[in-house]
C-alpha positions, 0 to 999 in steps of 0.5 A, spaced: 338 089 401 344 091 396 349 088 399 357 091 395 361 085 393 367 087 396 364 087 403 361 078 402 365 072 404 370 070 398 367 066 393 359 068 396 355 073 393 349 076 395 344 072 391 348 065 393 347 068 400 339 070 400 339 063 396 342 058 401 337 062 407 331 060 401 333 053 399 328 048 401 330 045 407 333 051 411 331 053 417 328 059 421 335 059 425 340 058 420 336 063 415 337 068 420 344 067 422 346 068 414 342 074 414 346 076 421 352 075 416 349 079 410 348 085 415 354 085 418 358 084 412 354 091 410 359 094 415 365 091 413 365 087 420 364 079 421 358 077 425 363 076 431 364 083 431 358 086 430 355 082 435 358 085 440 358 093 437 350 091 438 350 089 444 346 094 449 351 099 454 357 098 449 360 104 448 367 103 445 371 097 441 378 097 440 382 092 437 389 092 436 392 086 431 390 081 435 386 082 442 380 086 442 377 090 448 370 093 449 367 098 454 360 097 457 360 103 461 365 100 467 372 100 463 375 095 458 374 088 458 377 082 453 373 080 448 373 075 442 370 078 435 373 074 431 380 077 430 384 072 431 391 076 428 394 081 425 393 079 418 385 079 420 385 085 423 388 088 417 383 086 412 378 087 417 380 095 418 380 095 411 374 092 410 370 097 414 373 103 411 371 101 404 364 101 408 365 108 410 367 110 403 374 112 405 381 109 403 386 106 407 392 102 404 399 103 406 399 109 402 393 112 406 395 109 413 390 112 416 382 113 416 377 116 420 369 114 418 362 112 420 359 106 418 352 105 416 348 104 422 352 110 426 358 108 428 364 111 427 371 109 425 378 110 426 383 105 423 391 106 423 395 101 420 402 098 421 408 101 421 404 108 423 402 104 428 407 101 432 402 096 436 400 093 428 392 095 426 389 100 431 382 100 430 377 104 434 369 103 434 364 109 437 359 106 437 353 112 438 346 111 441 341 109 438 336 113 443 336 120 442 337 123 449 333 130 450 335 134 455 329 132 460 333 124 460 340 128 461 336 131 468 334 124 470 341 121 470 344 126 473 349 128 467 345 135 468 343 138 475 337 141 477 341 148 475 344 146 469 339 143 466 334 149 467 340 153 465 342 149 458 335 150 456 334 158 458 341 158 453 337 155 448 331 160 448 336 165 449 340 164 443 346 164 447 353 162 444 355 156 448 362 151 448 362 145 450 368 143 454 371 137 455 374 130 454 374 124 449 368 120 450 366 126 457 359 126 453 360 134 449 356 131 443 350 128 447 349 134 451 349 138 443 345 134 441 340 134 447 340 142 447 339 143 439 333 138 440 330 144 444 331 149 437 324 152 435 322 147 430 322 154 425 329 155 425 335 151 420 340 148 424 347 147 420 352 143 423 359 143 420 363 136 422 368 133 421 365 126 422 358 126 422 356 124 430 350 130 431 343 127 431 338 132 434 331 131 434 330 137 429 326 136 423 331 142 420 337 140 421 342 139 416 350 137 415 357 140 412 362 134 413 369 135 412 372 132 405 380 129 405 384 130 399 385 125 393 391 120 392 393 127 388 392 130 393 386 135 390 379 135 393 380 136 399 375 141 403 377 143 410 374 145 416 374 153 414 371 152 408 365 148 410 364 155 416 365 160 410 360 156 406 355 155 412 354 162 413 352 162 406 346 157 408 341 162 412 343 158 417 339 160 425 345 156 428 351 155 427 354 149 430 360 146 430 362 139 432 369 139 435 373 146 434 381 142 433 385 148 428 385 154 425 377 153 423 376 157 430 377 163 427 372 163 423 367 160 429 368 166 433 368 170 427 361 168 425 359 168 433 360 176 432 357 177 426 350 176 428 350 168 427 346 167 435 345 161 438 351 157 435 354 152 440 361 147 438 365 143 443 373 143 445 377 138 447 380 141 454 382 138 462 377 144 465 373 150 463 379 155 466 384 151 461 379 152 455 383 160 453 389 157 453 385 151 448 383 157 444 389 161 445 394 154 441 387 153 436 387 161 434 395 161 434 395 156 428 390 160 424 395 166 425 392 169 430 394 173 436 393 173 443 390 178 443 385 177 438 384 171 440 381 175 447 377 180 444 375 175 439 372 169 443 370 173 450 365 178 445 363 171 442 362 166 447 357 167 452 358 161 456 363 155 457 360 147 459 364 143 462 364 136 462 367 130 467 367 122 466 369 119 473 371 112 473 364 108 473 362 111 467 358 116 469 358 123 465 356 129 467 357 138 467 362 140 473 363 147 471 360 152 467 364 158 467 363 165 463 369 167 458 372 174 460 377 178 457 382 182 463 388 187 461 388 183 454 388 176 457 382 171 457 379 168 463 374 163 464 371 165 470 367 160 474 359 161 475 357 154 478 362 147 480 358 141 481 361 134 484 360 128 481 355 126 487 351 132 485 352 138 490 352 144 486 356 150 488 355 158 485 361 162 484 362 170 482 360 169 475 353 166 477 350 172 477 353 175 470 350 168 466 344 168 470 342 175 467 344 173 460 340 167 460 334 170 463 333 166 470 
């Protein structure tokens, strides 16, 4: 195991560590707990930390200076992850960020990242933050979800899972709707996972987070600029880049800003099949959504309509209720009417599962061909 320096106890080094772990007279356990340390200190984290970002069913650790929360799947609980203060937490955001690769400091005070294992990294300093250090785990599952284990815990239905895979089939272009942590990034990768395995997948991220189950499934991620402000390779750029790559589908990870204009563009200039996930309150509120992101890359209303409704064939849109439990509660069809765009509604699901059909049902089952 290469171990960087930086990220080892003052004073330690990976040979001193895996040295006391072999010295004569140390035991099984003791040399366990060095080698805890060492895989911890690879993240950036201390063993306290990383013990409770493995632990199973954890799916978010936060942390602001001195007090640390975690949620298992039932709301946030205190936990000790040996932060005491401020000060700690400072280096230990700082820590961590240099384990992703990126820079945070009082010049940079914000950093955005995935630490080796998976889990992904959001760090604000103080006076950013009012709060002192913010610092904001992901933790992603290890277990890769197909569709057929979506459909058994209820996150898809019994039409909406059939659905989801004719769409697939179907090289229908499909959003996903939702809120932060409602689940869009599972289902996208559950439903690439059903791509034929002859076709390339590119997916543009700004943090990598889509893993499917796909042997030709390749990534473009975001760059930020340089202490010079140089470097720096946007969203737009890698989409432009992407449909140089003879990609089959097009997948974008979130649509946040002006790289919406290129998506659609690329969703009408032949590129079937692609998929990208919005943040929105409910599947109506989606074209007011890409109304505001095509406004900041200077684009009208109007072409935003004709745009999106020629481009987008369905909308998913996801719930989290209160216990955790995350699931499709609305697929609707996008549709341009007297130059405004609307998200008509096709199927509602409640969160105990009843399933209603609306007037678009019948256009999206057409299209995906069941």
């Amino acid at each position: 195991m290469t171990i960087p320096l930086r990220l080892l106890a003052r004073g330690d080094t990976p040979a001193r560590a895996v040295s006391r772990a072999a010295r004569p007279g140390c035991g099984a356990a003791e040399a366990a707990s060095i080698l805890d340390e060492l895989r911890a200190r690879q993240r950036g984290m201390n063993p306290a930390l990383a013990s409770v970002v493995d632990a199973p069913g954890v799916t978010d650790v936060l942390i602001n200076g001195g007090q640390a929360w975690v949620d298992r799947g039932g709301g946030l609980v205190r936990v000790d992850v040996g932060i005491p203060d401020e000060a700690d937490a400072r280096r230990a955001a700082i820590r961590m960020a240099s384990a992703c690769g990126v820079r945070l400091d009082d010049a940079s005070p914000i950093a955005d990242g995935t630490l080796p294992g998976g889990v992904r990294l959001h760090a604000v300093l103080a006076p950013v933050s009012g709060s002192g250090t913010l610092i904001s785990l992901r933790v992603l599952g290890t277990r890769r979800l197909g569709i057929g284990d979506l459909e058994a815990c209820g996150t898809l239905t019994k039409p909406v899972g059939p659905l989801v895979r004719a769409l697939v089939a179907e090289r229908a272009n499909v959003l996903i709707s939702g809120a932060t942590g409602s689940g869009k990034t599972t289902l996208l990768s559950a439903a690439l996972a059903l791509v034929p395995a002859g076709e390339r997948i590119v997916c543009i991220e700004e943090v990598p987070e889509i893993a499917p189950a796909h042997p030709h499934c390749v990534h473009l991620v975001e760059r930020a600029p340089n202490v010079e402000g140089r470097g720096a390779v946007t969203l737009p750029d890698l989409v432009r880049a992407a449909m140089r790559m003879r990609p089959d589908r097009l997948v974008l990870g979130e649509c946040r800003g002006p790289e919406v204009r290129d998506v659609l563009t690329a969703l009408n200039t032949g590129h079937d099949g692609g998929w990208a996930t919005l943040h929105a309150n409910s599947a109506r509120d989606v074209p007011a959504r890409l109304a505001a992101l095509g406004a900041l890359a200077g684009m009208s209303e109007s072409a935003v309509c004709a745009q999106a409704s020629s481009a987008l064939d369905a909308v998913l849109h996801m719930r989290r209720s209160t216990s955790a439990h995350r699931w499709v509660a609305e697929v609707g069809v996008l549709t341009r009417t007297s130059s405004a765009l609307q998200c008509v509604p096709a199927l509602s699901v409640s969160v105990d599962g009843r399933v209603t059909e609306h007037e678009a049902w019948a256009t999206l089952a057409g299209r995906a061909g069941i």
